[in-house]
C-alpha positions in Angstrom: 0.0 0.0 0.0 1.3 3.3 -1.5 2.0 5.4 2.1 1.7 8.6 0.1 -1.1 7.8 -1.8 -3.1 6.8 1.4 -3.0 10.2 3.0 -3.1 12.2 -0.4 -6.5 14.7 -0.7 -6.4 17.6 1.5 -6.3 16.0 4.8 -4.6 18.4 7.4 -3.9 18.0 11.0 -5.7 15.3 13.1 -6.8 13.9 9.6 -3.8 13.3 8.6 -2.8 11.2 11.8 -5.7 9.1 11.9 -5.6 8.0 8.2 -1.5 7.3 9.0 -2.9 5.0 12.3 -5.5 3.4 10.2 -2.8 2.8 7.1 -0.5 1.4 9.6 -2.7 -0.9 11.4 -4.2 -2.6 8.5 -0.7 -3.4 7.2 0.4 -5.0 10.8 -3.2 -6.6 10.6 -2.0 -8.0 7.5 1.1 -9.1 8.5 1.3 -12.9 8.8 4.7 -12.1 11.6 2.0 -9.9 13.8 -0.3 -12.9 14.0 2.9 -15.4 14.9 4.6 -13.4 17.6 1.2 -11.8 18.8 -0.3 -15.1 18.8 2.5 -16.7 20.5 2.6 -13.7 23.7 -1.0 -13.5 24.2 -0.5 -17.7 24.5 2.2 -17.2 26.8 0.4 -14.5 28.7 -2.8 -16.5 29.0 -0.8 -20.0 30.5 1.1 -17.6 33.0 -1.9 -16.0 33.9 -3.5 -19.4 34.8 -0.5 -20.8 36.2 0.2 -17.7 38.6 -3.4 -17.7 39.6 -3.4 -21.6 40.2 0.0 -20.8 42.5 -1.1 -18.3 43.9 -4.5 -20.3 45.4 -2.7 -23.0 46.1 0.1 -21.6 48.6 -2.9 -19.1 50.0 -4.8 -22.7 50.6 -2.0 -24.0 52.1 -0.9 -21.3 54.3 -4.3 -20.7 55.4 -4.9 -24.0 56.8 -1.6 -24.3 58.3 -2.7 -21.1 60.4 -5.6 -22.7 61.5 -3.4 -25.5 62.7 -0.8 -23.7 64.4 -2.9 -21.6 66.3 -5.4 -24.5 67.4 -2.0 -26.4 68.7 -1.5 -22.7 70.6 -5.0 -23.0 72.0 -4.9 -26.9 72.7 -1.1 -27.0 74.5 -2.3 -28.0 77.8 -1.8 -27.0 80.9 1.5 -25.2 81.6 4.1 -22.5 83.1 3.0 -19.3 81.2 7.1 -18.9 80.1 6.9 -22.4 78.8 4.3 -21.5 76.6 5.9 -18.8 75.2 8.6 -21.5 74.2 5.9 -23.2 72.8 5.6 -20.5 70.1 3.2 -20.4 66.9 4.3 -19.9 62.8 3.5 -16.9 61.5 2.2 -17.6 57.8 2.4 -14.1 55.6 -0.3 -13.7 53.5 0.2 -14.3 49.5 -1.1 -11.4 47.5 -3.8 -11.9 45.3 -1.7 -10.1 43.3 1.0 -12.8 43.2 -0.2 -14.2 40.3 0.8 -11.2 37.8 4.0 -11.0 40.0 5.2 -13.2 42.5 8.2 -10.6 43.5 10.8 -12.0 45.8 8.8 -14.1 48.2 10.1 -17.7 46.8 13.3 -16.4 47.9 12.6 -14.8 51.0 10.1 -17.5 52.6 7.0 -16.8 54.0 6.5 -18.4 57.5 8.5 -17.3 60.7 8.5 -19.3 64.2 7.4 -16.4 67.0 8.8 -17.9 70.2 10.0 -16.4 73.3 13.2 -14.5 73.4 14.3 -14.7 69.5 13.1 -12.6 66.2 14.0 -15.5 64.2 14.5 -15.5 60.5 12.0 -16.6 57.4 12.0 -19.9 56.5 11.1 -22.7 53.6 11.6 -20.7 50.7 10.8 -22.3 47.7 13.7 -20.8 45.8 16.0 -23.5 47.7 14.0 -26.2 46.1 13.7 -24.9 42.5 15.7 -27.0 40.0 18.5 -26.1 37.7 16.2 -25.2 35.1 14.4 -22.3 37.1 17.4 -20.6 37.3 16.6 -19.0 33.9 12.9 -17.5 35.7 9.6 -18.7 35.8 6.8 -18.0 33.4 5.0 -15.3 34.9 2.9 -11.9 33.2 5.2 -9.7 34.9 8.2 -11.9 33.1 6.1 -11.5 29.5 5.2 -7.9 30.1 8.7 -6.8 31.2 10.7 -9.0 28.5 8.9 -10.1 25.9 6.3 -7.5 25.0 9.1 -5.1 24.4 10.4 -7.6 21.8 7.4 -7.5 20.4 7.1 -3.5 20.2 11.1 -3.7 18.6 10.0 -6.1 15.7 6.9 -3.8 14.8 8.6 -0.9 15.1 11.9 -1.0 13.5 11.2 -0.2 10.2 8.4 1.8 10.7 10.7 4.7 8.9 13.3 3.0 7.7 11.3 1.3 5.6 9.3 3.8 4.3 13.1 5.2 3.2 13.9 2.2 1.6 10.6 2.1 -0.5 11.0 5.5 -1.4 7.7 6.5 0.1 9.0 8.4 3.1 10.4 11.6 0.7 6.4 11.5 -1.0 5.0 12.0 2.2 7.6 14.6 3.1 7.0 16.2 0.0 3.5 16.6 -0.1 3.6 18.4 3.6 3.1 15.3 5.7 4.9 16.9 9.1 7.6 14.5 10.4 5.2 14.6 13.5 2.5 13.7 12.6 4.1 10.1 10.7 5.2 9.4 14.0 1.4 10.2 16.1 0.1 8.3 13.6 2.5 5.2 13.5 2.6 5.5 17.3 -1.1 4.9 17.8 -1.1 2.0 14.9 1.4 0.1 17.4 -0.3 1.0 20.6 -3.6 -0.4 19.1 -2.0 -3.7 18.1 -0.1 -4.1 21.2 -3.3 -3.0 23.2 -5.4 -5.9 21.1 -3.2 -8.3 22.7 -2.8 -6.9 26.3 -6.4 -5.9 26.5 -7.9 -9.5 26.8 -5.1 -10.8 29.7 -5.8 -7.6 30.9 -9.9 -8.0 31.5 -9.3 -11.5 32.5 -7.0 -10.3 35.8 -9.8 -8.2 36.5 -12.2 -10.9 36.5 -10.0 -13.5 38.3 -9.3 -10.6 41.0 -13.9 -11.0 41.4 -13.5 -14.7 42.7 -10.7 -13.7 45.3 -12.2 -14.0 48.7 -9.3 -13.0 50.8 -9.4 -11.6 54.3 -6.4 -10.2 53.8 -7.1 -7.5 51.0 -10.2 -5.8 50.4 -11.7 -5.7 46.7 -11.0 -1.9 46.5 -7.4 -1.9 47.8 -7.1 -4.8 44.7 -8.6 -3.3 42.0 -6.6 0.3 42.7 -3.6 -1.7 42.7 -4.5 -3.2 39.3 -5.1 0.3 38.1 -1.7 1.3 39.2 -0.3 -1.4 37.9 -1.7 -1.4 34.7 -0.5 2.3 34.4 2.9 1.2 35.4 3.2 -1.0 32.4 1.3 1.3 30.0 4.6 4.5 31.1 6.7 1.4 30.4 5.4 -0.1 26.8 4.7 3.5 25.4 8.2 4.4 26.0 9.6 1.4 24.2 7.2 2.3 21.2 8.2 5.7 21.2 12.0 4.8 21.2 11.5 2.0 18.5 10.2 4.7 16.2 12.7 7.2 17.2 15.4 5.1 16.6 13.9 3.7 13.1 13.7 7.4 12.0 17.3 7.9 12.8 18.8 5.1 11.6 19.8 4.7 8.2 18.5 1.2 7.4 16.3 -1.2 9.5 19.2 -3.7 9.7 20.8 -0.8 11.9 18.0 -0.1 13.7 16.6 -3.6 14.7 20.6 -4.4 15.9 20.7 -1.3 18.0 17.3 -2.0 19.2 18.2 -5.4 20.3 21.4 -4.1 21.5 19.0 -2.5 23.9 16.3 -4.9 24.7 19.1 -7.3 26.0 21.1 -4.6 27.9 17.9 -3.5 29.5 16.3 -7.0 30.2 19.3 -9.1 31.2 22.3 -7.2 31.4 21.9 -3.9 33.7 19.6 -5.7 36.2 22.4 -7.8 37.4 25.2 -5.5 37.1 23.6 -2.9 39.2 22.6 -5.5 41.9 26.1 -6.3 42.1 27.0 -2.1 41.8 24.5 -2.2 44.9 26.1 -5.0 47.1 29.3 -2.9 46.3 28.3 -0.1 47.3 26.0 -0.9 50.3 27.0 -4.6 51.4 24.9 -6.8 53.2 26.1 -8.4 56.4 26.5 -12.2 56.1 23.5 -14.2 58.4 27.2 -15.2 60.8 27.9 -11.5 60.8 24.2 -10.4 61.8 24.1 -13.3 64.3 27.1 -12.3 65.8 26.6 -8.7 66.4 23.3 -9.7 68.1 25.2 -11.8 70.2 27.3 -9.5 71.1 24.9 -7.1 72.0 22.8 -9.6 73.9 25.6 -10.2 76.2 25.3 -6.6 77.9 22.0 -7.8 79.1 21.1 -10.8 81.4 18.5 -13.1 80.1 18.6 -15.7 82.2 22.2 -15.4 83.8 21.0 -14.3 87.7 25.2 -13.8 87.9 25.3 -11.4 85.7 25.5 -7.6 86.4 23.1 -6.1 84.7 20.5 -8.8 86.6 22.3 -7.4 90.2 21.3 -4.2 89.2 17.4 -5.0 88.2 16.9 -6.9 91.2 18.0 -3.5 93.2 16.1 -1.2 91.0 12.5 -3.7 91.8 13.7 -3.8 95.7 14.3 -0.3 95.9 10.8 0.4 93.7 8.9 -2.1 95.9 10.7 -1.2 99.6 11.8 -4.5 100.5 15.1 -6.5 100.5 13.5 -10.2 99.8 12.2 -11.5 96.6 9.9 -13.1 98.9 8.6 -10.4 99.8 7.6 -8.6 96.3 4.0 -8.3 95.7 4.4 -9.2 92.6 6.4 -12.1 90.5 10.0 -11.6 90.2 10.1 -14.2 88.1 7.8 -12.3 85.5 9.6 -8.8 86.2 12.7 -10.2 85.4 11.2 -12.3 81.7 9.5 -8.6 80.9 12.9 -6.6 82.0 15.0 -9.4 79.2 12.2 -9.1 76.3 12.2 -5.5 76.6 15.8 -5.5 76.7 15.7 -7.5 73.5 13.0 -5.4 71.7 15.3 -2.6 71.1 18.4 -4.5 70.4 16.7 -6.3 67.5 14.9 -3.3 66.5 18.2 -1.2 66.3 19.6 -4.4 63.8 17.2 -5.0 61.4 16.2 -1.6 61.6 20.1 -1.5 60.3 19.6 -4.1 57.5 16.1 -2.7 56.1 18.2 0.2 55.7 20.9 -1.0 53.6 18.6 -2.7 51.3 16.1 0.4 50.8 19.4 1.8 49.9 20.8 -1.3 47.6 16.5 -0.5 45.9 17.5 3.3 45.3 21.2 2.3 43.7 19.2 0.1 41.7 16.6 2.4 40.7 19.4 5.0 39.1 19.7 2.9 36.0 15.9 3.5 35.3 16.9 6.6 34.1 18.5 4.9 31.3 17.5 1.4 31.1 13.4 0.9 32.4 13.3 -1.9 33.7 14.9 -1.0 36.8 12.3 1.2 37.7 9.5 -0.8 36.6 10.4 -3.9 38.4 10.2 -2.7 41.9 7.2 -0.6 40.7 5.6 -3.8 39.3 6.6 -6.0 43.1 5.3 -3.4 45.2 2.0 -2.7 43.6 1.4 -6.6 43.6 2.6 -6.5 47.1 5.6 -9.0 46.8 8.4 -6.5 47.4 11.1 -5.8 50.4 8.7 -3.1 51.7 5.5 -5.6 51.9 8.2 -8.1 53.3 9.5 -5.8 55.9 6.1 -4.7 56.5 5.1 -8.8 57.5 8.1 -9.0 59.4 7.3 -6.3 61.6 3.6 -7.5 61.9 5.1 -10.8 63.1 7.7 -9.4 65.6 4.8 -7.4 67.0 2.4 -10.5 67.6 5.3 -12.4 68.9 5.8 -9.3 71.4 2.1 -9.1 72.4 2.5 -13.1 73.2 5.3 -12.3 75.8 3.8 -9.3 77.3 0.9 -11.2 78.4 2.6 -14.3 79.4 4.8 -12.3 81.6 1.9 -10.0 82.8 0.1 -13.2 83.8 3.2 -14.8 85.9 4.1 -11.1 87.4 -0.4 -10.5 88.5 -0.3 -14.2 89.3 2.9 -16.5 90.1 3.5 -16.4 93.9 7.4 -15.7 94.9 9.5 -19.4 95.3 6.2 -21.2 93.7 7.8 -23.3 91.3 4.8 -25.7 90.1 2.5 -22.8 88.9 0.1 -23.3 85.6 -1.9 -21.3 83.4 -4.7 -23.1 80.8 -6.7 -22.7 78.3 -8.0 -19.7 79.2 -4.9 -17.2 78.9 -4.0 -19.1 75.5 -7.1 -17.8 73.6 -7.0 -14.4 74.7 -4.1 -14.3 72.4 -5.5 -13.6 68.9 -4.8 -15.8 66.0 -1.9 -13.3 63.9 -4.1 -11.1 61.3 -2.4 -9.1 58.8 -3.9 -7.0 56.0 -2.4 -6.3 52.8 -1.7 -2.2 53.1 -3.5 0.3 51.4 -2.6 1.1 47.5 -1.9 4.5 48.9 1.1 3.1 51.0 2.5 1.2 48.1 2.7 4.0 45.9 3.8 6.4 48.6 6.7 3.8 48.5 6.8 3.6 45.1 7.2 7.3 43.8 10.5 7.4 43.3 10.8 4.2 40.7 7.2 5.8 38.8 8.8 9.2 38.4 12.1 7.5 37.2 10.1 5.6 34.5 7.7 8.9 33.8 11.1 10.4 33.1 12.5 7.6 31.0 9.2 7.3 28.5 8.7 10.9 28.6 12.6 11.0 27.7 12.4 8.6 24.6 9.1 10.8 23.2 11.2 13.5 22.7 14.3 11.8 21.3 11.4 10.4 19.1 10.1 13.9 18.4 14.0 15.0 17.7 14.5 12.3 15.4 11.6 12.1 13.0 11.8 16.4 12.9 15.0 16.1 11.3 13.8 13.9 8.7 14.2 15.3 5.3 12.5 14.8 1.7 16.0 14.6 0.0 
């Protein structure tokens, strides 16, 4: 189809444009390699959707039965020494996003279930990263993996001749030459890819949004979900219009489309595969993480200035005088009140701020390792559009840390009121005293709500204005390069 031709008789302005989109459209439409790739993404887009939403159930089934049965072994423990049960302990299950299924984030490599016990923040265990095989090394299928990856392939095979070619068939200088602004070719070949790339996101797209109908979670309400969506959706959109606009930009500078699809790949593979990794490792330079020996060991080491359960140790001489002096006697005997208990809440509380002051230390270096990362988004998307992409679907470091905390604070409200109970209740050189039943269940089972979109984007700000830049960045070296096209 004669280019020229097409948008010959008078047409000015917004005419112009929308017979260029039209023009352009029908020839993808016609293109027997639009229907093979498109065909073979919205394929691979429909099995990750339903695999992500099956994994997604299943783990969330899983998880929430194995709630149930921790907390009904809690409840059913028997008869025993308040501190003993809070040895006894509980998991902690985090909740999977409903989300998870358009972007499972880190949590396979993080875990999801903590043990809450007395005296210890421990760490997150069974991560199902340690019992991936060899294969998964190379990622999982996933939409967030097709959006991120593979749609931008697709936008680099439609677009890289969109001017070169016209060059090569001689049609670009006709255009040129019959007052066809540089400008408006590129609005108009812009909008043809965005339809054809919207024809094959728009169906996934509607069918998330269904699937999100039949989630019945107690962990995320519908609204929070569906503004998340939104978000996400936008997220994408700032992502996939920026690699349009820089496939055209670079097709109207290059000389020929063999030069323009190399350079484009040249890009897709630095941007997909390439930077990701080398500004992790810039990151771990830059801000290192301590090993788990190293973290260990300074909170050893800081343990030791307090007493736990060392009655020889100084710091427990001086508590013991502090409660005498508070209480005006010189007997334990003759406290109204459990020394026992004091002496568990005086530890725990001691322990509180040392393990607050630690990991408080190691959120902080990876928020900072997330905003070394994020710098390269500037140039290269994708490392602004992942984080976006985790936190909206709530699988990132921040919904992590956000869990973690949760957890610590349950595990906390456990101690308080097992000590509480021996300190209102445990009689002074009584060594055979029980609690039942009844103090177990007025512990809560652990609930934990997904946070509010608002929070995640709060969060997220700094990666969408680095990927606003970039797309807003490769309009106008889109804009620069087709101005300077010339009829001669």
């Amino acid at each position: 189809m004669n280019t020229a031709a097409t948008v010959a008789g008078g047409k000015t302005g917004a005419g112009v444009i929308d017979t260029i989109a039209r023009k352009e459209l029908v020839e993808l439409l016609r293109d027997s390699r639009f229907w093979w790739t498109g065909g073979i993404i919205l394929l691979l887009m429909l099995i990750a959707l339903f695999l992500g939403w099956r994994q997604m159930q299943r783990v969330d089934g899983e998880h929430a039965a194995a709630r149930a049965v921790t907390y009904q072994q809690w409840i059913d423990q028997g008869d025993k020494n308040p501190h003993q049960a809070a040895h006894f302990g509980q998991y902690a299950f985090k909740p999977v996003s409903p989300l998870a299924f358009v972007d499972p984030g880190i949590d396979q490599f993080v875990g999801s279930t903590v043990w809450v016990e007395a005296h210890k923040q421990n760490e997150f265990n069974f991560r199902p990263a340690r019992d991936a095989t060899s294969l998964q090394r190379f990622g999982e299928l996933t939409m967030a993996f097709v959006l991120q990856i593979l749609a931008p392939l697709v936008i680099v095979l439609l677009g890289f001749s969109a001017f070169t070619g016209e060059r090569e068939r001689g049609t670009l200088r006709q255009l040129l030459s019959i007052g066809v602004k540089p400008t408006q070719l590129l609005v108009g070949k812009g909008l043809a890819i965005i339809a054809a790339v919207g024809a094959l996101l728009l169906p996934v797209a509607l069918l998330g949004f269904i699937a999100l109908g039949f989630v019945d979670d107690q962990h995320a309400d519908a609204k929070n979900l569906y503004l998340r969506s939104t978000w996400l959706i936008l997220g994408y959109a700032i992502y996939l219009t920026g690699f349009i606009a820089l496939a055209l930009g670079v097709s109207a500078a290059s000389s020929s489309s063999r030069k323009a699809l190399i350079g484009l790949l040249a890009f897709w593979v630095v941007n997909g595969f390439i930077a990701p990794r080398a500004m992790t490792d810039l990151a771990r330079i830059v801000s290192p993480t301590p090993t788990k020996v190293e973290f260990q060991n300074g909170l050893n080491e800081a343990r030791k200035a307090t007493f736990g359960h060392d009655e020889t140790h100084p710091a427990f001489a001086a508590f013991r005088d502090e409660v005498f002096k508070k209480y005006n006697v010189t007997r334990i005997e003759d406290l109204p009140v459990s020394f026992r208990g004091l002496t568990l809440r005086k530890d725990d509380e001691n322990g509180y701020r040392i393990y607050d002051e630690h990991y408080a230390a190691l959120w902080a270096i990876y928020a900072r390792q997330e905003r070394i990362r994020a710098i390269a988004g500037f140039a290269f998307p994708l490392a602004a559009l992942r984080p976006f992409s985790m936190g909206l679907a709530g699988t990132d470091t921040f919904h992590q840390n956000r869990f973690a905390t949760a957890a610590e604070l349950y595990r906390r409200q456990i101690q308080t009121a097992m000590s509480e109970d021996l300190i209102q209740h445990h009689k002074n050189g009584d060594n055979k005293y029980v609690s039942n039943r009844r103090l177990w269940e007025q512990i809560p089972a652990l609930e934990h709500k997904i946070p509010e979109v608002r929070t995640a984007i709060a969060e997220q700000g700094l990666n969408l204005g680095i990927l606003s830049a970039w797309m807003f960045g490769a309009i106008a070296f889109a804009v620069t390069a087709t101005r300077r096209l010339r009829p001669l």
